[in-house]
N, CA, C and O of each residue as an XYZ file, in Angstrom:
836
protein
N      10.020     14.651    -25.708
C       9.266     14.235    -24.510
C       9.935     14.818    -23.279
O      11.127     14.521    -23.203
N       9.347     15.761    -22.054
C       9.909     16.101    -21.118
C      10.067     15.134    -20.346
O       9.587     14.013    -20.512
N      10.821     15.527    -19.351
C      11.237     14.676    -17.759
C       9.929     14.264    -17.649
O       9.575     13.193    -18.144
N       9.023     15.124    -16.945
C       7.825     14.876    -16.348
C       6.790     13.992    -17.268
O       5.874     13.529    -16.588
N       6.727     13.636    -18.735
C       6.330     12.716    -19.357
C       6.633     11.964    -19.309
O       5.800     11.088    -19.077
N       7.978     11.565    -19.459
C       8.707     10.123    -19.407
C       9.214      9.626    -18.474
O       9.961      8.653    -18.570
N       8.783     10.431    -16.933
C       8.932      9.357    -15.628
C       7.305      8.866    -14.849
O       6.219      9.440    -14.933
N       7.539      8.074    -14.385
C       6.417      7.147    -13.685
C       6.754      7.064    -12.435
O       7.650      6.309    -12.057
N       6.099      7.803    -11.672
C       6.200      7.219    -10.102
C       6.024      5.959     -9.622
O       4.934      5.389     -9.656
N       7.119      5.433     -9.132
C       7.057      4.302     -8.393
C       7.520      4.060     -6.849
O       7.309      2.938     -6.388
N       7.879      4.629     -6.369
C       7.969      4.812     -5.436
C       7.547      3.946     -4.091
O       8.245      3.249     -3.355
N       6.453      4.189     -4.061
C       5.849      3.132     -2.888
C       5.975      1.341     -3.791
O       6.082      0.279     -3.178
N       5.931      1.457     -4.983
C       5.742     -0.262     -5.213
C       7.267     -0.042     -4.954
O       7.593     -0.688     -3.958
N       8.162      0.540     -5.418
C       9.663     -0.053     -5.180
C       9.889     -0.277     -3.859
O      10.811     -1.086     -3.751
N       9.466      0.071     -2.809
C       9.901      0.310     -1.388
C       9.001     -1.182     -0.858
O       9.067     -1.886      0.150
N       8.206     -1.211     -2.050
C       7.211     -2.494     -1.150
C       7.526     -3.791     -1.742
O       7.053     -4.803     -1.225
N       8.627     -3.902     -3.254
C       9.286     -5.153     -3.518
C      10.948     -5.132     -3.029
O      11.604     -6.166     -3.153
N      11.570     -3.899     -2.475
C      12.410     -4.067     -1.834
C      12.162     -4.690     -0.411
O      12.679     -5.798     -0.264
N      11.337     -4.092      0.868
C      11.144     -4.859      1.486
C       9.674     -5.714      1.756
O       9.366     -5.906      2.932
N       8.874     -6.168      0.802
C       8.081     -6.961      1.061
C       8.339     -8.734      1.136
O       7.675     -9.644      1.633
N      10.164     -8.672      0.078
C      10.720     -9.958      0.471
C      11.156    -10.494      2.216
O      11.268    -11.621      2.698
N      11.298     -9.305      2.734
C      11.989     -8.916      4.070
C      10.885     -9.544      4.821
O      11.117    -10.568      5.465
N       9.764     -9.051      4.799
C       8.280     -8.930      5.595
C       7.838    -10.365      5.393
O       7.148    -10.854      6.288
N       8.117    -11.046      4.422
C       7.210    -12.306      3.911
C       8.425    -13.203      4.937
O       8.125    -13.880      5.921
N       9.852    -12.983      4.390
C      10.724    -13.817      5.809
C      10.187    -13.599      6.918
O       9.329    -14.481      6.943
N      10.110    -13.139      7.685
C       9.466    -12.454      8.902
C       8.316    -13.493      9.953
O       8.308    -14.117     11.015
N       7.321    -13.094      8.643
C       5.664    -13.516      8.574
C       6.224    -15.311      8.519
O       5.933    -15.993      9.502
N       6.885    -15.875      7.536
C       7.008    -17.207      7.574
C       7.882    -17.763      8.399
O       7.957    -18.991      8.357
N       8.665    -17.100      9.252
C       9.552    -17.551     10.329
C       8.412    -17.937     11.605
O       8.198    -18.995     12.197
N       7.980    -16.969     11.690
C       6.904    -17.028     13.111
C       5.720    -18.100     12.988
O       5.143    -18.731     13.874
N       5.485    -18.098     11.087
C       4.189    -19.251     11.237
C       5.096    -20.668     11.297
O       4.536    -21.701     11.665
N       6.300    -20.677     10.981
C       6.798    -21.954     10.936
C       7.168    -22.454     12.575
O       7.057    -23.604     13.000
N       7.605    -21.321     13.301
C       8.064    -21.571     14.309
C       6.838    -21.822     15.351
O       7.029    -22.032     16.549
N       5.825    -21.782     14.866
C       4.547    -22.174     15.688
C       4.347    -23.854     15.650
O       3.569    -24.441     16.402
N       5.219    -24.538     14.604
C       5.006    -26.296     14.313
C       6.210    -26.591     14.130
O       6.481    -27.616     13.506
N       7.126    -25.836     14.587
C       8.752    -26.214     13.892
C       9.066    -25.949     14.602
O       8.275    -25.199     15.175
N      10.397    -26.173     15.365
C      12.046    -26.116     15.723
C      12.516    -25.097     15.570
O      12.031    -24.547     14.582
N      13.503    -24.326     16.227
C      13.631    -22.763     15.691
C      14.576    -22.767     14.312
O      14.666    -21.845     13.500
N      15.221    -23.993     14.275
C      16.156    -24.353     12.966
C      15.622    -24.646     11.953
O      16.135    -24.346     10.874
N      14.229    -25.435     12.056
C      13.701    -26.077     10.637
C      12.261    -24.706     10.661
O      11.274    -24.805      9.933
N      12.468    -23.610     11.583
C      11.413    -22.795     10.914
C      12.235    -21.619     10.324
O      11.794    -20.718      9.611
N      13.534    -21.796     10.757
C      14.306    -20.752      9.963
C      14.709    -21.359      8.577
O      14.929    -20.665      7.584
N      14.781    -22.687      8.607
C      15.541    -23.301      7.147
C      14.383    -22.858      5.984
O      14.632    -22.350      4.891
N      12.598    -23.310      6.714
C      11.723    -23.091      5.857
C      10.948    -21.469      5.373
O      10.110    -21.137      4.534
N      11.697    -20.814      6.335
C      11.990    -19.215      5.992
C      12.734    -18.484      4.683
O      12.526    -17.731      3.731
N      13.477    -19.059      5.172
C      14.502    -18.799      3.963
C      14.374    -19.545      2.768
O      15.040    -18.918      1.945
N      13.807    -20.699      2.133
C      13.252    -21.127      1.117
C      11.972    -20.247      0.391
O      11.694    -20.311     -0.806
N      11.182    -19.317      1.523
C      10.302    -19.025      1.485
C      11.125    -17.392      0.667
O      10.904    -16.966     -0.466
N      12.037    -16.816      1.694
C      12.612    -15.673      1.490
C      13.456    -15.748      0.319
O      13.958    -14.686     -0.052
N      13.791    -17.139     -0.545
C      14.600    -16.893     -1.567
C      13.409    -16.917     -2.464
O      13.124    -15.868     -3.041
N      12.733    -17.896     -2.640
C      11.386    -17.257     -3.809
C      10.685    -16.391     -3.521
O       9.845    -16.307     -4.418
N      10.435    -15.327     -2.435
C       9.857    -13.729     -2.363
C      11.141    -12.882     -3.383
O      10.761    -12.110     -4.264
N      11.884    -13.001     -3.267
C      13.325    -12.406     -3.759
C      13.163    -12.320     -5.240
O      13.050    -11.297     -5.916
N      13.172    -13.878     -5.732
C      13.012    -14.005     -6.754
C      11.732    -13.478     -7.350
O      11.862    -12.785     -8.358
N      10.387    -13.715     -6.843
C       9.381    -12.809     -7.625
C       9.491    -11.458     -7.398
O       9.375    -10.756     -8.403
N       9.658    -10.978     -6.488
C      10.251     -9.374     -6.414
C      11.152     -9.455     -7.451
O      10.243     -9.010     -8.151
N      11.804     -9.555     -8.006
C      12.913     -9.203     -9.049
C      11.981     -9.141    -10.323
O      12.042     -8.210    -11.125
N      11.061    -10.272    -10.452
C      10.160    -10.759    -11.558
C       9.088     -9.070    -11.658
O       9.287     -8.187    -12.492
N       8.202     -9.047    -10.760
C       7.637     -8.166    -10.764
C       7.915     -6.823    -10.754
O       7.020     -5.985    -10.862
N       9.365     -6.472    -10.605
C      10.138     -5.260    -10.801
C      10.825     -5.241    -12.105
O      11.904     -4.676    -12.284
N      10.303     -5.744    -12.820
C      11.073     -5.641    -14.100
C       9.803     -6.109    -15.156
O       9.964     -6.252    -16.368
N       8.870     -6.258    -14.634
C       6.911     -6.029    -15.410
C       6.600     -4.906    -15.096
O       6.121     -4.048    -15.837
N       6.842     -4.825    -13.999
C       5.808     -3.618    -13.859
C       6.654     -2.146    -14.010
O       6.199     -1.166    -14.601
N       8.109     -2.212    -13.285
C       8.864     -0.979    -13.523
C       9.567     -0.640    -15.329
O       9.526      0.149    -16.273
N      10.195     -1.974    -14.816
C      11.036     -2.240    -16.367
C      12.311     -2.400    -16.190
O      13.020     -2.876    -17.076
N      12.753     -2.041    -15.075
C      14.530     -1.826    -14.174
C      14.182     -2.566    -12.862
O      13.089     -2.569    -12.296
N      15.514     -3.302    -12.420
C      16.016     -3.399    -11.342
C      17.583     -3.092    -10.987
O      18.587     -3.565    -11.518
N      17.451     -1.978     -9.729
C      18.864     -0.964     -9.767
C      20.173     -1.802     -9.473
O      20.046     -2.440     -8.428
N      21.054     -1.934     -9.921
C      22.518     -3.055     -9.679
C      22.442     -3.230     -8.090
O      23.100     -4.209     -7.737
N      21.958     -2.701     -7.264
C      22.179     -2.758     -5.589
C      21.220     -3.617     -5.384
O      21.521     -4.472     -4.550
N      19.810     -3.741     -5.992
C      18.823     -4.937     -5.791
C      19.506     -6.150     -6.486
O      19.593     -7.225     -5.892
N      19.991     -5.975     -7.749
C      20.443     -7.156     -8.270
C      21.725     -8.045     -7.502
O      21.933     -9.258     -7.509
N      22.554     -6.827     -6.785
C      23.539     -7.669     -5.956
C      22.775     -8.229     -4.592
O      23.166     -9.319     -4.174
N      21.968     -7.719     -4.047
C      21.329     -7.821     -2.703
C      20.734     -9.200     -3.151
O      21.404    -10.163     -2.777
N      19.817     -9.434     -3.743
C      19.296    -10.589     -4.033
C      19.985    -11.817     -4.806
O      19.370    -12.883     -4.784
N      20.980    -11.766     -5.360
C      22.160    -12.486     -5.525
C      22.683    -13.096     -4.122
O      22.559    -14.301     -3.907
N      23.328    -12.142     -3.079
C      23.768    -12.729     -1.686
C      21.996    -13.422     -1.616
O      21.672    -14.568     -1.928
N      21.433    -12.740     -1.307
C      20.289    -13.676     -0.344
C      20.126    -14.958     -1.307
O      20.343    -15.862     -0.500
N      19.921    -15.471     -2.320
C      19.878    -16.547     -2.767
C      21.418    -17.531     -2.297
O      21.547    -18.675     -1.861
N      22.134    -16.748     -2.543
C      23.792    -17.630     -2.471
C      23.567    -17.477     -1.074
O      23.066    -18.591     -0.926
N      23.535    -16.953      0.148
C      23.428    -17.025      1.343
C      22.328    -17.904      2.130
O      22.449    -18.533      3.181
N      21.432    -17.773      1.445
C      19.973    -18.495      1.748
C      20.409    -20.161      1.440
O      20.128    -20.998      2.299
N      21.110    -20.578      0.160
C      21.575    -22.110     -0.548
C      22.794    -22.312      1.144
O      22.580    -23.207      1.961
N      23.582    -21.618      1.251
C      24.334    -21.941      2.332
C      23.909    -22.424      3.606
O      24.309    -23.416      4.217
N      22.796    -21.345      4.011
C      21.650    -21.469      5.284
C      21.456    -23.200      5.119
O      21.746    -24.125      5.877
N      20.929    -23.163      3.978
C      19.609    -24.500      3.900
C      20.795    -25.374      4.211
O      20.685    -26.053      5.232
N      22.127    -25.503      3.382
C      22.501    -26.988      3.140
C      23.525    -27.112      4.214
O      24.089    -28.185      4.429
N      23.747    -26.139      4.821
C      24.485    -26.419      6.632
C      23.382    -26.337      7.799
O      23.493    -26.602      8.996
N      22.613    -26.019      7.280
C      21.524    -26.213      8.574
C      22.196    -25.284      9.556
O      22.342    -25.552     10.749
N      22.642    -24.039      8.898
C      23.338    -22.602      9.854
C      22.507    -21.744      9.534
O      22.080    -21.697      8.380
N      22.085    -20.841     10.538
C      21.093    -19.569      9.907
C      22.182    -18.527     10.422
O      21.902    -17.329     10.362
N      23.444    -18.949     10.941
C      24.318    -17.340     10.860
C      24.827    -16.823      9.213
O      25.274    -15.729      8.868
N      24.548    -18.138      8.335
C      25.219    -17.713      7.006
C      23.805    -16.348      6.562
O      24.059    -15.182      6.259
N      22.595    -16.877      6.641
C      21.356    -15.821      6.265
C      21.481    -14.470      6.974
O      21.082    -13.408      6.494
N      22.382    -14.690      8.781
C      22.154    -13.580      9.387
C      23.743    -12.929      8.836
O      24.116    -11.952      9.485
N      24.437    -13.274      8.001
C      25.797    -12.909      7.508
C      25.246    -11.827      6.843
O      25.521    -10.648      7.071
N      24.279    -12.341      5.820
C      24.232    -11.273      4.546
C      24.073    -10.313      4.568
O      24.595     -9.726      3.620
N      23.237     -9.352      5.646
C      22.995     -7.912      5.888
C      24.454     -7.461      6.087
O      24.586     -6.319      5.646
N      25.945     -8.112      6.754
C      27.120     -7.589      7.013
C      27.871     -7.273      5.746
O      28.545     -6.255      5.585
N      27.633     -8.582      4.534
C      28.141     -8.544      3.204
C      27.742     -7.562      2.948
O      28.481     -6.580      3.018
N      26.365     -7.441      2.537
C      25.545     -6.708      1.587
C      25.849     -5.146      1.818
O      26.027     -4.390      0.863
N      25.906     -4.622      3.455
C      26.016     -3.532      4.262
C      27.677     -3.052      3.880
O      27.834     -1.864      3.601
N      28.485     -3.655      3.872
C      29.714     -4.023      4.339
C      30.344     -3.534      2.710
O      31.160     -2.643      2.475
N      29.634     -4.473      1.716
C      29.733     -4.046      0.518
C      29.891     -2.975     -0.320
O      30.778     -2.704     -1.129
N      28.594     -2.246      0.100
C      28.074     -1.052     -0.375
C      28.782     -0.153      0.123
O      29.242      0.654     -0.685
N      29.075      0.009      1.387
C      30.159      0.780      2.295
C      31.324      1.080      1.578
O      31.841      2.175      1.356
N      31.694     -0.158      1.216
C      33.383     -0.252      0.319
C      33.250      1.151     -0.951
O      33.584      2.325     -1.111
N      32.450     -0.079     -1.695
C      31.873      0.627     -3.360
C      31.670      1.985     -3.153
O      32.407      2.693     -3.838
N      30.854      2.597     -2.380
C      30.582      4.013     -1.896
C      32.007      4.721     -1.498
O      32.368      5.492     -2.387
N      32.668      4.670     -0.680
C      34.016      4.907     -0.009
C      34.940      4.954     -1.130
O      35.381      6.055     -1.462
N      35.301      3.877     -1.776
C      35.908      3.689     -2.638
C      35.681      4.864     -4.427
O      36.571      5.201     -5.209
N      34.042      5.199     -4.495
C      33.458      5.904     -5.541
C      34.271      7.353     -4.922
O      35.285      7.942     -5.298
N      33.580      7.526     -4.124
C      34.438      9.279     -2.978
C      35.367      9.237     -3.463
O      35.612      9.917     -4.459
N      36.309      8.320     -2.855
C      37.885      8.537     -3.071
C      38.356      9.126     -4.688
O      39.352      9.806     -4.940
N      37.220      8.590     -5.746
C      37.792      9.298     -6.887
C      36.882      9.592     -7.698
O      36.468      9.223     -8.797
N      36.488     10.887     -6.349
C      35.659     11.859     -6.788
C      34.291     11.159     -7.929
O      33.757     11.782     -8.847
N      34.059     10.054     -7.601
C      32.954      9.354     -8.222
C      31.654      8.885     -7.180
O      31.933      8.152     -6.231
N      30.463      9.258     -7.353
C      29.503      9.463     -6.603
C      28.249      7.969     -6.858
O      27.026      8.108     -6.887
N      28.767      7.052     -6.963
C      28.520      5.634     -7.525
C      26.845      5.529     -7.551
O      26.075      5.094     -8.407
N      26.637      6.097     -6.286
C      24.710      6.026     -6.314
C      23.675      7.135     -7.541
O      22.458      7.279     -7.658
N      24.966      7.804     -8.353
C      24.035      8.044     -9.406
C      24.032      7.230    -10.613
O      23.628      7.607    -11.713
N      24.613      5.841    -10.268
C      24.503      5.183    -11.247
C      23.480      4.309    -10.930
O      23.160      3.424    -11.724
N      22.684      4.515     -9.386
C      21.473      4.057     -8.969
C      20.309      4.339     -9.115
O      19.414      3.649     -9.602
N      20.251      5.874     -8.495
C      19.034      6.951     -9.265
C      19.248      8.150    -10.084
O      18.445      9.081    -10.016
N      20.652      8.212    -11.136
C      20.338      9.177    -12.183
C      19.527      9.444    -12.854
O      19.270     10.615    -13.131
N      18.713      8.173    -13.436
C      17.892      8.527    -14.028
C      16.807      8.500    -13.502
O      15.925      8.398    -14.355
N      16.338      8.553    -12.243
C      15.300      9.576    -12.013
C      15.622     10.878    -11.091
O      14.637     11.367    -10.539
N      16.599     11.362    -10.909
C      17.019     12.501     -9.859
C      18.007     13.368    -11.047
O      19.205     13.634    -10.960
N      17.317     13.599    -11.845
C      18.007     14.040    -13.565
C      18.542     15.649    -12.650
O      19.624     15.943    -13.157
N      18.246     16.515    -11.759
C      18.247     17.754    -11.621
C      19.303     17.900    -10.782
O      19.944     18.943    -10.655
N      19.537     16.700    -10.102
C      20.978     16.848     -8.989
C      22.116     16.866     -9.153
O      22.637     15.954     -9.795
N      22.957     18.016     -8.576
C      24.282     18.462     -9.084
C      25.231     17.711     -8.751
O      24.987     16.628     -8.220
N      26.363     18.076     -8.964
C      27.285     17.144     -8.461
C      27.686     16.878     -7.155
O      28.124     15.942     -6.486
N      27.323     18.239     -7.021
C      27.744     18.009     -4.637
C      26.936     17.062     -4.320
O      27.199     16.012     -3.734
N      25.489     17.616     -4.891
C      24.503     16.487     -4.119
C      24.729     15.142     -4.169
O      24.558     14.437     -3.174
N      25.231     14.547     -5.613
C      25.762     13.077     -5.451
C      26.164     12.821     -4.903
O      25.655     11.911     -4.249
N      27.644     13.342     -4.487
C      28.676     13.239     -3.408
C      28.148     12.929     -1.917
O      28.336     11.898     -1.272
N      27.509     13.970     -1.572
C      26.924     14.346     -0.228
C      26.091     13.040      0.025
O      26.047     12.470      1.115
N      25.446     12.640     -1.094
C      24.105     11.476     -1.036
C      25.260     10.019     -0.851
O      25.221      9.273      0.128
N      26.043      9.890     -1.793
C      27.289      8.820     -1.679
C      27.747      8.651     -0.418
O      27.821      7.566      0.158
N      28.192     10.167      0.214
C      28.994      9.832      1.078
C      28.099      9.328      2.456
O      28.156      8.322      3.162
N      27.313     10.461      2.461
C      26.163     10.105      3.554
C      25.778      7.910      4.042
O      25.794      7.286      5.103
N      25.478      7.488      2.476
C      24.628      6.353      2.775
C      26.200      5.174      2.868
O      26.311      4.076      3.413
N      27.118      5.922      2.159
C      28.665      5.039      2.983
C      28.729      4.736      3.944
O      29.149      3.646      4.333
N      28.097      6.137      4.966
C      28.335      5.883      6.171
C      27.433      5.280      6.982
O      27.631      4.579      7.974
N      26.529      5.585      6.519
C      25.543      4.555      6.444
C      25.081      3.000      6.859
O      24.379      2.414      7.684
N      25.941      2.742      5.741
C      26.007      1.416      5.454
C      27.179      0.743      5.986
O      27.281     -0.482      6.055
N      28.269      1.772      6.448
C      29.273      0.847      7.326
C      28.585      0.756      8.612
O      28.789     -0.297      9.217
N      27.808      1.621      9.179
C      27.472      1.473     10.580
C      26.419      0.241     10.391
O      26.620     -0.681     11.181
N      25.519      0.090      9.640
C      25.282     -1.041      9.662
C      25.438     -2.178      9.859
O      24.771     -3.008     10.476
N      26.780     -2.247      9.065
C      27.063     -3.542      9.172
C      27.641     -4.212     10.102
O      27.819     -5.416     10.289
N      28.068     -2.739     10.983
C      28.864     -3.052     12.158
C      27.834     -3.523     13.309
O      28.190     -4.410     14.084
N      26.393     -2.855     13.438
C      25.795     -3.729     14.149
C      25.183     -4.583     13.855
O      24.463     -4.911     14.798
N      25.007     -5.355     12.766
C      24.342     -6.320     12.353
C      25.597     -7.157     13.033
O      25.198     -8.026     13.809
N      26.978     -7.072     12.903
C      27.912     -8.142     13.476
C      27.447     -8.190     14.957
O      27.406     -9.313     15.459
N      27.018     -6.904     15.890
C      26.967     -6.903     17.266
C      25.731     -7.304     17.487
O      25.596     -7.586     18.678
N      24.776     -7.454     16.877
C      23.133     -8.214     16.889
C      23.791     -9.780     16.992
O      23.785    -10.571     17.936
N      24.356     -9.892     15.638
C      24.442    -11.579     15.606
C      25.098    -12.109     16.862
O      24.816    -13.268     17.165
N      25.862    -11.492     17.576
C      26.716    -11.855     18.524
C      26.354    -11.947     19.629
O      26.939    -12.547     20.531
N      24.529    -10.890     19.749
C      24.755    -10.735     21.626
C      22.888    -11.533     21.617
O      22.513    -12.225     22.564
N      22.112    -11.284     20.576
C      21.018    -11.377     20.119
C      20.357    -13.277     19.970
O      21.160    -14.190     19.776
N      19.057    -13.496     20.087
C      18.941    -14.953     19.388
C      18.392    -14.519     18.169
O      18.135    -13.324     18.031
N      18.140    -15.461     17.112
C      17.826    -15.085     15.656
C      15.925    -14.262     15.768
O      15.249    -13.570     15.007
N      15.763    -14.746     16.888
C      14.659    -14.597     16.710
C      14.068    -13.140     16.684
O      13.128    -12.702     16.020
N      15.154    -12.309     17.893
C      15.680    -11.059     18.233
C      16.074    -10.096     17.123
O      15.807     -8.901     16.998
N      16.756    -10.893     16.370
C      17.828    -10.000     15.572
C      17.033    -10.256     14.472
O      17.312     -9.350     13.687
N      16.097    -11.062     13.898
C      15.269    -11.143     12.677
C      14.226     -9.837     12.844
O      14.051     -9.077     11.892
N      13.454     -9.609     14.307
C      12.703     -8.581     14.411
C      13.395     -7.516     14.733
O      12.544     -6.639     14.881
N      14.593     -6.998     14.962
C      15.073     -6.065     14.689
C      15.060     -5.612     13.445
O      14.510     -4.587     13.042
N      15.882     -6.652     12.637
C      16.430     -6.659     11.142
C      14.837     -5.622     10.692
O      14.902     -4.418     10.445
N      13.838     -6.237     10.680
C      12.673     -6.235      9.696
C      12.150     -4.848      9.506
O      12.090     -4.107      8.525
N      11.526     -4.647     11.672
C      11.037     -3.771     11.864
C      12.078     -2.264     12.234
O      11.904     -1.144     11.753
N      13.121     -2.671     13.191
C      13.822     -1.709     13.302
C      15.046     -1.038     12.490
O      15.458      0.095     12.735
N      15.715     -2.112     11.221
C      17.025     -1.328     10.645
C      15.782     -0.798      8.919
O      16.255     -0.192      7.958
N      14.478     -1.183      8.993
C      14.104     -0.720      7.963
C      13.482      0.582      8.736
O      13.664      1.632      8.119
N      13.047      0.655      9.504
C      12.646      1.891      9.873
C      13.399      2.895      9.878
O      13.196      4.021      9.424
N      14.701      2.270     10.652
C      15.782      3.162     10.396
C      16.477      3.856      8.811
O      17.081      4.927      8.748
N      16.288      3.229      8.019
C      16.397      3.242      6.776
C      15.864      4.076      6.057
O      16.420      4.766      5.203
N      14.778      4.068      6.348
C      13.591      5.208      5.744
C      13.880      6.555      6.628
O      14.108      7.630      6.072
N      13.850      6.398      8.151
C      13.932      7.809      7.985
C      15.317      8.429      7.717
O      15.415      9.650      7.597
N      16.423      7.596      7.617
C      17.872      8.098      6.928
C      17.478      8.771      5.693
O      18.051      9.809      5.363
N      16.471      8.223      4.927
C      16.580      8.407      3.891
C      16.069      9.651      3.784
O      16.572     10.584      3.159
N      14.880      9.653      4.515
C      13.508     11.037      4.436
C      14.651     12.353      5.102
O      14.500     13.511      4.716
N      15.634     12.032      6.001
C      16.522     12.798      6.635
C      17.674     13.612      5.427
O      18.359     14.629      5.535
N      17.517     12.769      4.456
C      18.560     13.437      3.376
C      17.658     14.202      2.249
O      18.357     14.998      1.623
N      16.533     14.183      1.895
C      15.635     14.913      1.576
C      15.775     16.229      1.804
O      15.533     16.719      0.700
N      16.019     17.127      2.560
C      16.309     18.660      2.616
C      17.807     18.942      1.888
O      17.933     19.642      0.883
N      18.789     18.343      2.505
C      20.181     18.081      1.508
C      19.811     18.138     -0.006
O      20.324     19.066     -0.632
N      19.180     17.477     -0.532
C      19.074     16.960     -2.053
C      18.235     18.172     -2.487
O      18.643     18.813     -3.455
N      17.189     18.523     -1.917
C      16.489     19.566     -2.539
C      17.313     21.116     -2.711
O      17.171     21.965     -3.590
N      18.051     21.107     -1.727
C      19.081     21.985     -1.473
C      20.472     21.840     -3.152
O      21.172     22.768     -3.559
N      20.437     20.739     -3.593
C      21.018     20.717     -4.655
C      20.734     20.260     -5.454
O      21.374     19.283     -5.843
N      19.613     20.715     -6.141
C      18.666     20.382     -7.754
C      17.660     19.268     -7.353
O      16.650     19.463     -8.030
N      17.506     18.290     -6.628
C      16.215     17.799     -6.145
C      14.929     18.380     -6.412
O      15.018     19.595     -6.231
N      13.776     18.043     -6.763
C      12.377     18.663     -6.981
C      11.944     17.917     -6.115
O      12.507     16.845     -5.895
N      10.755     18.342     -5.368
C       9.514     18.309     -4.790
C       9.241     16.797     -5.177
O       9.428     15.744     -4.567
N       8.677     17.127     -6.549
C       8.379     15.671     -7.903
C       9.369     14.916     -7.588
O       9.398     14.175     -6.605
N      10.170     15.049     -8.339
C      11.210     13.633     -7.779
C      11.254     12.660     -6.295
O      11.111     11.467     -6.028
N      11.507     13.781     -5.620
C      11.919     13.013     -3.886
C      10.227     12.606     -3.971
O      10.206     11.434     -3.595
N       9.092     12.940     -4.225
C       7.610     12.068     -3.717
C       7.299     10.737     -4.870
O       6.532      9.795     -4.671
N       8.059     10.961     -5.987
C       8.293     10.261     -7.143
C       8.764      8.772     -6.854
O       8.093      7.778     -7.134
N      10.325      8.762     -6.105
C      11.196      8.281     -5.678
C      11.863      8.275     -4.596
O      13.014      8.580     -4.909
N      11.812      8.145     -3.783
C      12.510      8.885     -2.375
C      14.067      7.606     -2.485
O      14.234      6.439     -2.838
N      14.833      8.635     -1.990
C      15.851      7.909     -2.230
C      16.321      6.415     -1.318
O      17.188      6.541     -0.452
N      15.820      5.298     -1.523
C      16.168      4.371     -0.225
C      16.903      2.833     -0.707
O      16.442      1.694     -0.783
N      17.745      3.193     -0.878
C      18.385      1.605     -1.101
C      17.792      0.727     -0.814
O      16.902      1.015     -0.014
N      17.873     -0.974     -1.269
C      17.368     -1.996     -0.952
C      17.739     -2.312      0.509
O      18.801     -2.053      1.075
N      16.741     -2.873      0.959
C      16.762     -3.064      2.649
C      17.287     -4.887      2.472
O      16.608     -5.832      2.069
N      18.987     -4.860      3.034
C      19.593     -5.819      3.229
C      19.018     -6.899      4.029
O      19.666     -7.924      4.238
């Protein structure tokens, strides 16, 4: 069976159960906060955002068959972060997790470099079968950096921002940003064994913290 038989584009559904948990927090913050308190429409957000999480995981593993270890850790914090939210009645523990999660990946990535290990092809090897070894590297090192700058302003959001601010940032602006990081490394990758097929297949975009 070739490559091109035995892969399935998924692409847009992955990008839409990575952040459609994101979007449904969002959407239920604002309807809650229309009859709620800004505390009890964030508490009932995040109840809302830990079961989007959870059926996103459900439906990525029916319909794909995989969920990549970076979704499985991402949605791990948001449940363990989300249980914290609810039972302190704190929504900085929910606005924590993008720093973990960001902060995380940063390490793991940094840490893969350092010995000469390119960790995000243990994310999309098997669908980016044509990419050499620079390109891993280059793709590793790139979303390291990435992901530390992230996390560094997600600390300077929480700090200067109200939740309400830094939730519509979070949603609309660090996923936007995200995507086109990602669409931005697209000439790189094709440049080292990347196909056409693949990057429209899959485009490379981590789970949106």
């Amino acid at each position: 069976m070739t490559k091109t038989a035995r892969k399935k584009p998924h692409g847009l559904l992955t990008f839409a159960l990575d952040f459609g948990p994101l979007l449904i927090f969002f959407i239920a913050y604002k309807v809650a906060s229309l009859s709620q308190g800004p505390l009890a429409a964030t508490i009932t957000a995040t109840i809302v955002f830990m079961v989007a999480i959870a059926l996103a995981l459900a439906i990525s593993l029916i319909k794909i068959g995989r969920v990549s270890p970076m979704t499985w850790i991402s949605a791990v914090l948001i449940v363990g972060f989300g249980a914290l939210t609810i039972y302190f009645h704190d929504p900085a523990f929910i606005q924590l997790k993008p720093t973990i999660i960001y902060g995380g990946f940063a390490t793991l990535l940094f840490a893969g470099l350092a010995m000469r290990r390119p960790l995000l092809r243990y994310v999309f090897g098997p669908i980016f079968e044509g990419l050499d070894e620079t390109g891993w590297l280059k793709l590793s090192r790139n979303w390291a950096v990435f992901f530390a700058g992230m996390a560094a302003l997600n600390e300077v959001l929480r700090a200067t921002v109200s939740f309400d601010t830094w939730l519509t940032i979070k949603v609309w602006g660090v996923t936007t940003l995200s995507v086109a990081f990602a669409l931005a490394n697209i000439p790189m990758l094709l440049r080292h064994g990347l196909t056409v097929a693949d990057a429209e297949a899959e485009p490379p975009v981590p789970p949106q913290g």
